[in-house]
N, C-alpha and C positions, 0 to 999 in steps of 0.2 A: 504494500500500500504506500509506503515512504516515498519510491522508487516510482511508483506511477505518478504521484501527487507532484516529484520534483521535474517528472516530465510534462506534465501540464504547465507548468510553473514556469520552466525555461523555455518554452513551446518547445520543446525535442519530440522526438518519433523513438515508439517501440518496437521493436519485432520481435516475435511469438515463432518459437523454430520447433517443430515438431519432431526432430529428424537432427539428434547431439551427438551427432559423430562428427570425429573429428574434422573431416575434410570440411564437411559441410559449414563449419562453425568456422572456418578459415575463412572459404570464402565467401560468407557473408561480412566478415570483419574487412574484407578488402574491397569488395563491390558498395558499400554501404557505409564506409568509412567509421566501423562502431567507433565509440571513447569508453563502454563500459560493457559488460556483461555481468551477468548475475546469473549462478548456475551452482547446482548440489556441487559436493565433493569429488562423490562417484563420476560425475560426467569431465572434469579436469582431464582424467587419464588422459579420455579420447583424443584430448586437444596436447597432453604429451607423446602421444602413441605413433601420430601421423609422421611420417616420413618426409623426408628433405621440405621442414616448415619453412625455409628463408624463402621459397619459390612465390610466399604470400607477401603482401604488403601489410604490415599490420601497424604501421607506425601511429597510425590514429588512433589505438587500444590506449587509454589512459587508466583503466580501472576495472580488475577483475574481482567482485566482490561472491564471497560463498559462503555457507555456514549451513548449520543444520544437523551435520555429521561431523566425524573426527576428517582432519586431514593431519597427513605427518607431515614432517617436518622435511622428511626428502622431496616428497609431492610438492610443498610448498616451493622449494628450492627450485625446483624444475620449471614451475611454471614461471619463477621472478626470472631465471636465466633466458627463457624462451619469450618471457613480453617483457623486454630491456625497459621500456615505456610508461610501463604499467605499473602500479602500487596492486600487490596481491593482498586484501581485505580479506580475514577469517573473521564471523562476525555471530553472537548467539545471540538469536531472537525469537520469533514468533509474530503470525502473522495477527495472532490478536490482538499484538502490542506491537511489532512493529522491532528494529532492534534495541534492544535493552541494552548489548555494550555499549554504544555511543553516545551515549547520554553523561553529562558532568553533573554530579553529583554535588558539587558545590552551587555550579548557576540553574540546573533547571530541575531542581527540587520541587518549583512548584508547579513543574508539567510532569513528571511521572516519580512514583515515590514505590521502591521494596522494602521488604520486610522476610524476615526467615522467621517462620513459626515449627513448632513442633507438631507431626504428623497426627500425634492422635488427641492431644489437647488444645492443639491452637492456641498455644503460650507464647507470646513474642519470645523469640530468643535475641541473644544480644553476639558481639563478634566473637569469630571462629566457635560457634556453639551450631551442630549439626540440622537442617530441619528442611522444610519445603518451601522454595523460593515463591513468595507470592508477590503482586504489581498492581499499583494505580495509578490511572491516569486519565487524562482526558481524551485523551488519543486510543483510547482502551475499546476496543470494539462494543456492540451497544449488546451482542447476547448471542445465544446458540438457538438456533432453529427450534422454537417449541419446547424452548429450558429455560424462558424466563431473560428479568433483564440483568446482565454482568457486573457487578458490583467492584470486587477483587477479581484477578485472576489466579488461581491455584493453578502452578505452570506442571505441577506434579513431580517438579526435579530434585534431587537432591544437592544441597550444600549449603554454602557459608559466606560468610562477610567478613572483612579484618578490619583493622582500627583505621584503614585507609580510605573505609567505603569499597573496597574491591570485591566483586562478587567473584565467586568459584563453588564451581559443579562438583560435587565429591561424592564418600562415601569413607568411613573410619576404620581401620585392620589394626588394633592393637591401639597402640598410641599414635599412627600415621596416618595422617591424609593421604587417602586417595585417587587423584584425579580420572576415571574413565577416558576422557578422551585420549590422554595422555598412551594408555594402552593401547585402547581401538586404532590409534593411530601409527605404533608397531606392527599390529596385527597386518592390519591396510597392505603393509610393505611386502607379505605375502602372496608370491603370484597367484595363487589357488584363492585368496580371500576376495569375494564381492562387496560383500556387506557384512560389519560387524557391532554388536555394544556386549559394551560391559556395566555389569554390574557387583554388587556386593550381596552374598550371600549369609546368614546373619549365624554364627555359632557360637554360644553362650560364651567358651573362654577367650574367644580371639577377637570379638565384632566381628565384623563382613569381610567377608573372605572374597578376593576376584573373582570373579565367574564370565565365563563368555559364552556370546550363541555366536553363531556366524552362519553364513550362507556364502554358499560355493561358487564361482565360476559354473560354468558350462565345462563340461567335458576334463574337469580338475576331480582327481581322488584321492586326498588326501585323511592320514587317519589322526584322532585326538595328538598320539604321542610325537606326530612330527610338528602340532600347533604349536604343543606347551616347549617342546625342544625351541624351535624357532622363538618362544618369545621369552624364554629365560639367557639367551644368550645377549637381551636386546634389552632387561630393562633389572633395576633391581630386587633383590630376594624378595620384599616386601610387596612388589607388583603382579607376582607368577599366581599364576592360574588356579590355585588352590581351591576355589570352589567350582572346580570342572568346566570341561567345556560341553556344548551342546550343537548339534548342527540341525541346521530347520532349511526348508525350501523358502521364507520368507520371512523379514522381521514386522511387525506393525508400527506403523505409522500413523502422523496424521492425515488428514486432507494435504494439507500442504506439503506433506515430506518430511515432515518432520519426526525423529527415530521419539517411541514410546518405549524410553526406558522401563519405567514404575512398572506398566503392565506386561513389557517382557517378562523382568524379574516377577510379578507374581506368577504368570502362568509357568516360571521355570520352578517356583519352591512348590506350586502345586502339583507338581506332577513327581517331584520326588518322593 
């Protein structure tokens, strides 16, 4: 919504690509002269994938904005090397609100305001105390179809705030934070990996133990112990996969693409 508002605004033109392969999203960027695109994580590959990219002109690309999903840090790299032009923007938001990083916390408090409460009481919690990021604002969409009018938003994610105002997505394993993306975004770097999240799986002596689901490539077979191999050599003891992995044909999302952690994780402690 942000993003269409500011093309109205600067009168610019949108285009709508059905069809995110690589090639195709070249040469629209060259016939078309983009300055920005806006696209999942997942669909970047494509636009690393494609072969002898200098043959496009993309010098017009000013700004590749994404978010939603994990991207690593190599993916990131790849695409800053390939658009020399470009600022590569990872950004958490939703489209009920719109993105929630960009907002400064000191001047426009009084256009959107969070808060971290705790899941089963709705206790304000205060910084680095764990609980579910909730948001208001005026910019806050007005409700969900036949549920009434949106007051707060319960964004359903886990994490926290520091003494800086910083928000961060987590979950708690002993005495350590967390960050899921941070793993998802190891995992990603595996070729056989499509899509992946993580979550914390909860055991009375330890907190939440890592846990992943993932979905496969096409035509990739790979087994749990080559995962948890591949991502203990990649991040620290405190991050490995200790509450198993799980592979599914699909993860849930929203309308918009956005990965539904909360109900991953329940329907993964359900079924164990």
């Amino acid at each position: 919504m942000l993003l269409l508002t500011h093309t109205y605004l600067t009168d610019g033109t949108r285009i709508f690509c059905r069809d995110m392969s690589g090639e195709i999203i070249f040469r629209l960027i060259e016939k078309y002269k983009l300055t920005s695109i806006f696209m999942a994580p997942i669909y970047t590959y494509s636009l690393t994938n494609v072969k002898n990219p200098e043959k496009y002109n993309t010098s017009s690309l000013r700004c590749i904005l994404t978010g939603g999903t994990s991207i690593s840090s190599e993916q990131f790299k790849r695409l800053d090397n390939l658009f020399e032009n470009a600022d590569i923007i990872f950004g958490y938001g939703m489209s009920e609100i719109g993105m929630l990083s960009v907002f400064n916390p000191e001047i426009d408090n009084y256009f959107i305001k969070t808060k971290v409460v705790d899941f089963h009481t709705d206790k304000l919690l205060g910084p680095n105390e764990k609980g579910e990021i909730r948001v208001k604002s005026e910019a806050l969409m007005k409700g969900y179809y036949n549920q009434g009018v949106l007051i707060v938003l319960k964004t359903g994610d886990n994490g926290y705030y520091d003494e800086d105002k910083c928000i961060y997505e987590m979950f708690k394993y002993q005495s350590w934070h967390i960050v899921p993306s941070s793993i998802e975004a190891v995992i990603l770097e595996h070729p056989a990996v499509k899509e992946v999240v993580v979550f914390g799986i909860l055991r009375r002596e330890e907190g939440d133990v890592p846990a992943t689901c993932i979905v496969l490539k096409d035509d990739f077979n790979v087994d749990k112990e080559e995962i948890e191999k591949f991502v203990e050599e990649k991040v620290s003891d405190k991050e490995n996969l200790r509450g198993g992995i799980i592979f599914s044909n699909n993860l849930p999302r929203t309308p918009s693409g956005k990965l539904m952690r909360m109900e991953m994780q329940n329907i993964v402690i359900k079924s164990m």
